[in-house]
C-alpha positions in Angstrom: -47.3 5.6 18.3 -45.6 4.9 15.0 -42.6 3.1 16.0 -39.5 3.5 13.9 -39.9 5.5 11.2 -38.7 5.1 7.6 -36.0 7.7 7.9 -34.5 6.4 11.1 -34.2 3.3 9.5 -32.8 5.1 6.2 -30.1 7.1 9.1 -29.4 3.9 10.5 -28.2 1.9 7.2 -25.7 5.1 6.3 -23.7 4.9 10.1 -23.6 1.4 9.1 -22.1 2.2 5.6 -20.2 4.8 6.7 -19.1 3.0 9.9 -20.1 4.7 12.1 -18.6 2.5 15.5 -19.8 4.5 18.3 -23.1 5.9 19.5 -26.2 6.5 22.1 -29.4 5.9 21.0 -31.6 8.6 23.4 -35.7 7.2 23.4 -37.3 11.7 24.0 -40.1 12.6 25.1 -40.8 9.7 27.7 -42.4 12.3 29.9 -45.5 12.5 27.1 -45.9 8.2 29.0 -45.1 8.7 32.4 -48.1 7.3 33.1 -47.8 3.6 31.2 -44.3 2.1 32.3 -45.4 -1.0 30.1 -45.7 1.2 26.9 -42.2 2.7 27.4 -40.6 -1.2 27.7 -42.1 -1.9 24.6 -40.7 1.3 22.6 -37.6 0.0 23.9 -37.7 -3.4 22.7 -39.0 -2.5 19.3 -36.1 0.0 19.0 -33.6 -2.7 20.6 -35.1 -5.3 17.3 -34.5 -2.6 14.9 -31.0 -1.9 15.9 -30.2 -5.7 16.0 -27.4 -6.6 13.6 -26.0 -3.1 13.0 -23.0 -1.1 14.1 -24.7 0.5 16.7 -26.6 -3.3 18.3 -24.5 -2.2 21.5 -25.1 0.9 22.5 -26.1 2.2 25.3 -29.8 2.8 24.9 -31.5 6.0 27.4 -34.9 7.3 28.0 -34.6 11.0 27.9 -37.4 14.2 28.8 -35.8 17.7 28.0 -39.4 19.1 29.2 -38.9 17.4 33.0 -34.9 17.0 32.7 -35.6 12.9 33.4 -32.7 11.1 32.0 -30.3 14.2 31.1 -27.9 13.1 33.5 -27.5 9.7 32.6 -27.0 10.7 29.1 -24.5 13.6 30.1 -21.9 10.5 31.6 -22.3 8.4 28.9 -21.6 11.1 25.9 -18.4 11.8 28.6 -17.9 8.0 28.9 -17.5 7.7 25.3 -15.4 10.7 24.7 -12.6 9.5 26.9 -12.8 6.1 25.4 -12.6 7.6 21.8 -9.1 7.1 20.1 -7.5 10.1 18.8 -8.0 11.3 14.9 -4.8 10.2 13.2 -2.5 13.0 12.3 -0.9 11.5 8.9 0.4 15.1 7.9 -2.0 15.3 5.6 -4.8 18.1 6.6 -8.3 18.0 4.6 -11.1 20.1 5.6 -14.4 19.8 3.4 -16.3 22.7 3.5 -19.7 22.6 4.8 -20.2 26.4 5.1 -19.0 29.3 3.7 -19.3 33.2 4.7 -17.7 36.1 5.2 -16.4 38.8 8.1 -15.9 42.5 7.5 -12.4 42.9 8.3 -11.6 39.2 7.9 -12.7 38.3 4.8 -13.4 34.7 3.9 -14.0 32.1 6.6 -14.9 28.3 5.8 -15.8 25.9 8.6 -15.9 22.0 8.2 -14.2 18.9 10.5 -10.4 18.2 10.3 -9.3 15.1 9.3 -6.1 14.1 8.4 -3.5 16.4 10.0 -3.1 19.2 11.3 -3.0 23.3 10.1 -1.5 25.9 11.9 -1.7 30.0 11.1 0.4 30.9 8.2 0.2 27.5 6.4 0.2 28.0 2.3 -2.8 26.1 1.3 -5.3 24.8 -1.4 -8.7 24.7 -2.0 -9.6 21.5 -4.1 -11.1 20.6 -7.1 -11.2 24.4 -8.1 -7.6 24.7 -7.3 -7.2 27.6 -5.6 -4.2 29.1 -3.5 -4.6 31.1 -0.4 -3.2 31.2 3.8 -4.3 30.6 6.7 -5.0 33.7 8.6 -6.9 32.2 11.8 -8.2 29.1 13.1 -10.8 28.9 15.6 -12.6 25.8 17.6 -15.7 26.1 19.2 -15.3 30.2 19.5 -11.7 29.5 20.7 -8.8 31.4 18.9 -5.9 28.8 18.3 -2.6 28.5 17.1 -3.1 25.1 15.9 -6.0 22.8 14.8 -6.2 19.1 15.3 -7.6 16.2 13.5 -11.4 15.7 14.5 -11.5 19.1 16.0 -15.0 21.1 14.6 -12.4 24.3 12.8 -13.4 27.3 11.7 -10.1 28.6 9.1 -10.1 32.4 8.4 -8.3 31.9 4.8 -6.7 35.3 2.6 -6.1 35.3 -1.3 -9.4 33.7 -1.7 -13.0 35.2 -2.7 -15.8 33.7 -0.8 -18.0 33.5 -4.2 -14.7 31.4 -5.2 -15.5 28.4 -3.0 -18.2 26.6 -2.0 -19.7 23.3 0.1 -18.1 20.4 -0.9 -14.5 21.9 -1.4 -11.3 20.9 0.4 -9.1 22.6 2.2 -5.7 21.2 2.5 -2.0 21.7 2.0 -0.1 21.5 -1.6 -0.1 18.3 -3.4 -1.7 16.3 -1.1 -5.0 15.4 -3.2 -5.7 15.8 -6.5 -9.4 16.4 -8.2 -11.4 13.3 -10.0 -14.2 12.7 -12.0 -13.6 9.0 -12.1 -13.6 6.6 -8.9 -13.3 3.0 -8.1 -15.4 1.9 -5.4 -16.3 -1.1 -3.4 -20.0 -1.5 -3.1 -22.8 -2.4 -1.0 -26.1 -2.5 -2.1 -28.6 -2.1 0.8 -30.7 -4.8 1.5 -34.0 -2.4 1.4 -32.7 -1.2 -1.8 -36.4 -1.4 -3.9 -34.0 -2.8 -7.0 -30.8 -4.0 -8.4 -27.7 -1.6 -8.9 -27.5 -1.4 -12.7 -24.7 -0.5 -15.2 -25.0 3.2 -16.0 -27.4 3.9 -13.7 -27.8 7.3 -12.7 -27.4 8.2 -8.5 -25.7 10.9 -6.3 -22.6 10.6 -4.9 -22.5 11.9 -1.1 -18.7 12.1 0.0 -17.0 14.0 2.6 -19.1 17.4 2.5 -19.5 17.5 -1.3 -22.5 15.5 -3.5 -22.9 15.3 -7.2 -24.6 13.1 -9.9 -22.8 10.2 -11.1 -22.8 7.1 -13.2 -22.3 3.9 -12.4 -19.9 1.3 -14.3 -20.3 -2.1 -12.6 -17.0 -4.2 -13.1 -17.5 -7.8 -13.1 -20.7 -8.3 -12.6 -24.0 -7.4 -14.8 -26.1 -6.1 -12.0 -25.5 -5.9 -8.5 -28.9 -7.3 -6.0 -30.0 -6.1 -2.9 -27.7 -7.1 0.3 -25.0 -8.2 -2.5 -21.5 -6.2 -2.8 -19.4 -5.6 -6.1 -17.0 -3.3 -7.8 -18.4 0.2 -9.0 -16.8 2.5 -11.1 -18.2 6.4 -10.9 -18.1 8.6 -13.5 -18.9 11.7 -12.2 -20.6 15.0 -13.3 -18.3 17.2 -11.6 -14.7 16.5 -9.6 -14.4 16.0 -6.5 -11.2 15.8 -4.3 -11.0 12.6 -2.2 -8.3 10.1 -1.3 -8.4 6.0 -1.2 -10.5 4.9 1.9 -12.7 7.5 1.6 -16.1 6.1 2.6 -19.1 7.3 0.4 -23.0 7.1 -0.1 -25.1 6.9 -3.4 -28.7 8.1 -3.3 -31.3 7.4 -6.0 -32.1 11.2 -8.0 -36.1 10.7 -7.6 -38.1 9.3 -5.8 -34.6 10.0 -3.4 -34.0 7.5 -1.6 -30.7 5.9 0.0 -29.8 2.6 -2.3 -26.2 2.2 -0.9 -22.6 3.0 -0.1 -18.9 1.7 0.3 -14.9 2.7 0.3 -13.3 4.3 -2.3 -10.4 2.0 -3.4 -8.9 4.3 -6.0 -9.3 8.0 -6.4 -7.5 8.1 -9.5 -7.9 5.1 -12.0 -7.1 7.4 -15.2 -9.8 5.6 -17.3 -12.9 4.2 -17.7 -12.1 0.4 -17.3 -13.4 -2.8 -19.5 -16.2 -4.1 -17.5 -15.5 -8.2 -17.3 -11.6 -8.0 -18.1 -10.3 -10.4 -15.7 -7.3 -8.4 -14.8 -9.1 -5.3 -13.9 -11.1 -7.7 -11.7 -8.1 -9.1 -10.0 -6.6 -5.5 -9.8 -9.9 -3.9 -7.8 -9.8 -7.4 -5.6 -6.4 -6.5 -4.5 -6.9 -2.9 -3.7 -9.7 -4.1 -1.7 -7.8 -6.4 0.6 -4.6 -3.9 1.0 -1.6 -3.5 -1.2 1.9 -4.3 0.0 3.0 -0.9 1.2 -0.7 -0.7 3.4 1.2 -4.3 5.2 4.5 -2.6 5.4 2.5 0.4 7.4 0.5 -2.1 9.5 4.0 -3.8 10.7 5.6 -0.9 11.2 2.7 1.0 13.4 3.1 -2.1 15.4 6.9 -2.3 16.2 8.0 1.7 15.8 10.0 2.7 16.1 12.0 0.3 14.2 15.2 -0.2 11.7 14.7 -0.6 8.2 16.6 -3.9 8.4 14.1 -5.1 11.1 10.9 -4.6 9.4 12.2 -5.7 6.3 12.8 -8.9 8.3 9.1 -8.7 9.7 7.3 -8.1 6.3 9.1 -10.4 4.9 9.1 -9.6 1.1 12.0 -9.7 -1.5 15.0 -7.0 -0.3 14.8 -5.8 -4.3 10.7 -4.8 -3.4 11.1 -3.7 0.0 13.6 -0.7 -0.9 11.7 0.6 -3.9 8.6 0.3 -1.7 10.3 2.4 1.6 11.4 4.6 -0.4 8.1 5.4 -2.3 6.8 5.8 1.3 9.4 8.0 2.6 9.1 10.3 -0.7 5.4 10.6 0.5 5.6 11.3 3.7 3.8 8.2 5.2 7.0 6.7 6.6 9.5 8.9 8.6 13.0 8.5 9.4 14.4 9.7 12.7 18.3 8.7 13.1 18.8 5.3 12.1 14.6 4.2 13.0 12.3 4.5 10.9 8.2 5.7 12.5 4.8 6.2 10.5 4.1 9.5 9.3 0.7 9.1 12.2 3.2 8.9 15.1 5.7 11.0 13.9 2.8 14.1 14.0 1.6 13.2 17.1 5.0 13.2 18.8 5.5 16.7 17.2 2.0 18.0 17.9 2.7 16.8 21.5 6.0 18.8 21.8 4.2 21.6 20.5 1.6 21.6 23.0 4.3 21.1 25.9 6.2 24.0 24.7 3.0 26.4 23.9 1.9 25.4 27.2 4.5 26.1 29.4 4.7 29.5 27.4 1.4 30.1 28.6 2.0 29.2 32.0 5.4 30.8 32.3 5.4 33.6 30.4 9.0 35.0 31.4 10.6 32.2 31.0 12.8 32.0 27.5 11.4 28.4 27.6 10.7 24.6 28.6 13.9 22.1 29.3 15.0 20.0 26.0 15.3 16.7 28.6 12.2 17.5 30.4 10.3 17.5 27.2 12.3 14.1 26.3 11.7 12.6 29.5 8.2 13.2 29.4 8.0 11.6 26.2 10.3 8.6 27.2 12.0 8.7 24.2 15.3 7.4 23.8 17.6 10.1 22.9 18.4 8.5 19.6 15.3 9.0 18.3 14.0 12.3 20.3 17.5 14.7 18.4 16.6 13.8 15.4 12.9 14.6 15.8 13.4 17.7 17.7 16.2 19.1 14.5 13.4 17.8 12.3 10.7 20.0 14.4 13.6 22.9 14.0 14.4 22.9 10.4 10.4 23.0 10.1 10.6 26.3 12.2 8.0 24.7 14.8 10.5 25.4 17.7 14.0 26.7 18.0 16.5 25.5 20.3 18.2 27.8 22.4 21.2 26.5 24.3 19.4 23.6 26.4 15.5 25.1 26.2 13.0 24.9 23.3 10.8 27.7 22.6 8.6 28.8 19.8 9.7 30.7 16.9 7.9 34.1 18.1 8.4 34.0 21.9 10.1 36.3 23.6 10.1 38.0 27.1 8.4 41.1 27.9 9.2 42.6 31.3 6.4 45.4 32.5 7.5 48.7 33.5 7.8 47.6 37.4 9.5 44.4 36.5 12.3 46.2 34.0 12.8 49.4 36.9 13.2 46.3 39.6 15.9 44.3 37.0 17.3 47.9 36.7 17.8 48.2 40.5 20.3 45.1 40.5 22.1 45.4 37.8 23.0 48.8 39.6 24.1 46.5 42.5 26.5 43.8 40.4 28.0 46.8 38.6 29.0 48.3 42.1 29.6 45.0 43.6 31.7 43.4 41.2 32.8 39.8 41.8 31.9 40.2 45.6 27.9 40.6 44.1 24.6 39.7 45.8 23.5 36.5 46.4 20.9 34.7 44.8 18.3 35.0 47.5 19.4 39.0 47.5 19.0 39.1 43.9 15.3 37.2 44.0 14.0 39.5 46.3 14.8 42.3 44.2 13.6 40.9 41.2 11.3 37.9 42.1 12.0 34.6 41.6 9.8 34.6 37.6 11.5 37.4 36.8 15.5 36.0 37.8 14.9 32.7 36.0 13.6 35.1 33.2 17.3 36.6 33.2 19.1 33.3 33.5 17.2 31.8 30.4 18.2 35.1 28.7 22.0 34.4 29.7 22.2 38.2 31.3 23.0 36.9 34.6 25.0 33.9 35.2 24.3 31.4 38.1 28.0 29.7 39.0 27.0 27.5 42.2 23.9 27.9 44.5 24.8 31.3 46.0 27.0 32.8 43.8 25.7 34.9 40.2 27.3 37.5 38.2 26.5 39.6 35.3 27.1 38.3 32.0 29.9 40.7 31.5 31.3 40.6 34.8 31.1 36.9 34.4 33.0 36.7 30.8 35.8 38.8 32.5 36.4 37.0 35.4 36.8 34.0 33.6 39.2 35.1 31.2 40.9 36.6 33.9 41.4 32.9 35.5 42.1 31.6 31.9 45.1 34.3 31.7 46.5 33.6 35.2 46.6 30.0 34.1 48.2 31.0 30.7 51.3 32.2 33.0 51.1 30.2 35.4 50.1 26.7 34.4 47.8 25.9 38.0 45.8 28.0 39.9 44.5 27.1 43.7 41.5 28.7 45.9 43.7 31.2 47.5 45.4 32.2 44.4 41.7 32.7 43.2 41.1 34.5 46.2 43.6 37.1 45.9 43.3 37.5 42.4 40.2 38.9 43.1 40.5 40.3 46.5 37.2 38.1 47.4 36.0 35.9 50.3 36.7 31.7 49.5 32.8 31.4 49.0 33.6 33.6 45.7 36.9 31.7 44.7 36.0 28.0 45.3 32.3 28.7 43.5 33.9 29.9 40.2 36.8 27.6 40.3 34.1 24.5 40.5 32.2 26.3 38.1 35.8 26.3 35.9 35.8 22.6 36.4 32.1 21.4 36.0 32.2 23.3 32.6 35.0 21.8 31.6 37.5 24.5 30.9 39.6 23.8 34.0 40.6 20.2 35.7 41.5 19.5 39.2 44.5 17.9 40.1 45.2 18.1 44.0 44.2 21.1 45.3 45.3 22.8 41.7 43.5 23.7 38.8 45.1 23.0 35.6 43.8 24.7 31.9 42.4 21.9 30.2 44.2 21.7 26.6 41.5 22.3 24.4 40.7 25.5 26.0 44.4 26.5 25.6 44.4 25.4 21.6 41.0 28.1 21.6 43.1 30.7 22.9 45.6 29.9 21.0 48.9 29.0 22.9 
């Protein structure tokens, strides 16, 4: 019967400072007038007028009942509707959690839970807790009641952290890695003043700073201008009472203390001015205009998320600045970690992480799926990511030296996978190497040796390189496998050429048995055909040293 109330109105200024892009607007309760259509359609246009002009003028608006269940699948779709169309959280490399809660676990210890932003943290990571500068781990991560290796950007997280004191931190803080942000007590802001702000913004004003999780009392410092009106923006300074730990872009809301109320809000433009500027120097004016339109290497990132990956020489071409302030400037960005180079291309630091955290999730999930196998193919994983082997080496060493994945041979697995066989499995793997040991060369086929086994559990041995598959029907024993062919290497040693039967008799085995390993000699290169001969290819001869 009221209409739109004061503090919907109050909610509805802050998305818009904040920015908030995407929404529903749900009208409850329409059971309470299921009896007056007519009053309904005007609830609807009233709330259409009052969200006229904002960030949220679009969106879908739905008349909801939770008491007769009217409406609730409607809104369902369009909450999934929006989801899907939602772009990722970028993954810069640079995690920060603010803290909205803090408890503790008997047998855990501290636990903080907030929304990622940023990057991405993973168990084991060394981080801090910002402005009070502590040092701690991450034991465990959780989302939504779900254990997990890894956290992404805009996931809800839950961190289990050790070497810190719950009494030692508290809403407001960050969690992040080392070095990545630094406290403040000084800010410079761009500002907008609301247009139902009751009066103007004044220099050394007293208001509350609302940012990320964390609020405090601050004073303004207007730069440039004497006072700033309502629905008029302007460059703020904020002196804070106490630090907080925030980065440029940050977006941020000032209330008034008392009576509270919501007078404004804006972007940070620079964490970390030093010092308290003079208000109506022209160069300081200039300085903050600049920082509010994008500085040179925020262009350079723009081009390059564009075109990556790209060479240097190419976006320097593209950006088009002097060659003696492009290679300070790439190399600034490099030291930081917002540019990445992989081979001779350079990528932003946003699609470097989410190629990685896609390989991860590849190779954790086929661990999960396959749980014997050692693990997932090097090309599948490129091919699925249709990168251009140039570029995907380089990343993949850079995801190794990292200790993210470990190559082994031609498969890529996590650090601390490994295959367990049961009991069953291990007497049944038992069982056959019995067989090869009595069979020798002339050993079981590969169907023979799956049934035994299984098929999970024969891969499982491949990957592990105890048995060794030579052609489609033909596998051997690591050991019997090494022997045989420096058997073959030996004979050619003496003999300079080796043919199927000399093979054959060699080994007193059927041609099946002799032409498979001799193919297998020449696929893998130590051998090369000539005729019906095998010759030693030289390089293998220099290894053994004749």
């Amino acid at each position: 019967d009221e209409g739109v109330m004061p503090q919907t109105r109050e909610h509805l200024a802050i998305l818009d400072l904040l920015a908030i892009k995407q929404g529903i607007i749900a009208i409850t309760k329409v059971d309470m007038i299921d009896d007056d259509p007519e009053w309904l359609e005007l609830v609807t246009l009233e709330i259409a007028e009052a969200f006229e002009g904002t960030v949220l003028a679009d969106a879908p608006l739905l008349p909801v009942s939770a008491h007769t269940g009217a409406g609730l699948a409607a809104l369902k779709a369009q909450i999934v509707k929006q989801l899907l169309a939602t772009e990722p959280k970028a993954d810069t490399g640079r995690p920060r959690l603010p803290i909205d809660r803090v408890f503790s676990i008997s047998g855990f210890g501290t636990i903080v839970t907030g929304t990622l932003i940023g990057g991405q943290f993973r168990i084991g990571d060394e981080v801090a807790v910002q402005p009070v500068g502590l040092s701690g781990r991450v034991r465990g991560l959780q989302t939504h009641k779900t254990k997990l290796d890894v956290v992404k950007p805009g996931s809800r997280v839950a961190v289990n952290l050790s070497g810190i004191d719950k009494n030692a931190v508290k809403r407001g803080n960050v969690v992040t890695l080392p070095t990545v942000i630094k406290p403040t007590v000084l800010i410079d802001t761009q500002y907008q003043h609301l247009d139902s702000a009751e009066q103007p913004l004044k220099h050394n004003m007293e208001v509350k700073l609302f940012v990320g999780s964390a609020e405090t009392i601050a004073r303004t410092r207007l730069i440039g201008s004497k006072q700033i009106e309502a629905g008029k923006a302007g460059f703020v300074q904020l002196a804070l009472r106490d630090p907080v730990a925030v980065v440029r872009g940050d977006r941020f809301i000032l209330r008034r203390p008392s009576p509270a109320m919501t007078i404004g809000g804006g972007t940070i433009l620079d964490p970390q001015p030093g010092r308290q500027h003079r208000r109506f120097r022209a160069e300081t004016v200039e300085h903050l205009q600049t920082l509010s339109q994008g500085t040179t290497d925020e262009l350079l990132l723009q081009v390059l998320r564009r075109n990556e990956p790209i060479a240097p020489v190419n976006l320097h071409k593209l950006l088009g600045i002097d060659a003696a302030e492009f290679a300070p400037l790439l190399q600034d960005l490099r030291d930081e970690q917002r540019v990445m180079q992989l081979g001779k291309v350079l990528v932003s630091a946003e699609t470097f992480h989410r190629w990685k955290s896609d390989i991860e999730t590849r190779v954790l999930d086929f661990h999960h799926t396959y749980p014997l196998r050692l693990g997932i193919s090097r090309e599948e994983v490129r091919s699925k990511l249709k990168q251009k082997a140039a570029v995907f080496n380089p990343l993949i060493a850079s995801l190794v030296e990292a200790d993210i994945v470990v190559e082994d041979g031609a498969l890529l697995r996590k650090p601390d996978h490994s295959v367990q066989f049961s009991a069953s499995q291990q007497s049944a793997i038992d069982r056959l190497k019995a067989q090869f040991a009595k069979a020798g060369i002339n050993s079981p086929s590969v169907k023979a040796a799956q049934a035994i086994v299984g098929e999970d559990v024969y891969q499982a041995l491949l990957d592990l390189g105890e048995l060794r598959q030579v052609r489609k029907d033909v596998v051997w024993l690591k050991a019997d496998y090494e022997k045989i062919v420096a058997q073959v290497v030996a004979f050619l040693q003496k003999n300079g050429s080796i043919e199927v039967g000399d093979a054959r008799d060699l080994f007193a085995t059927s041609r099946k048995y002799a032409i498979g390993l001799l193919e297998h000699l020449d696929a893998i290169g130590i051998t090369r055909r000539v005729g019906d001969e095998r010759k030693l290819i030289p390089t293998v001869e220099k290894k053994n040293g004749t």
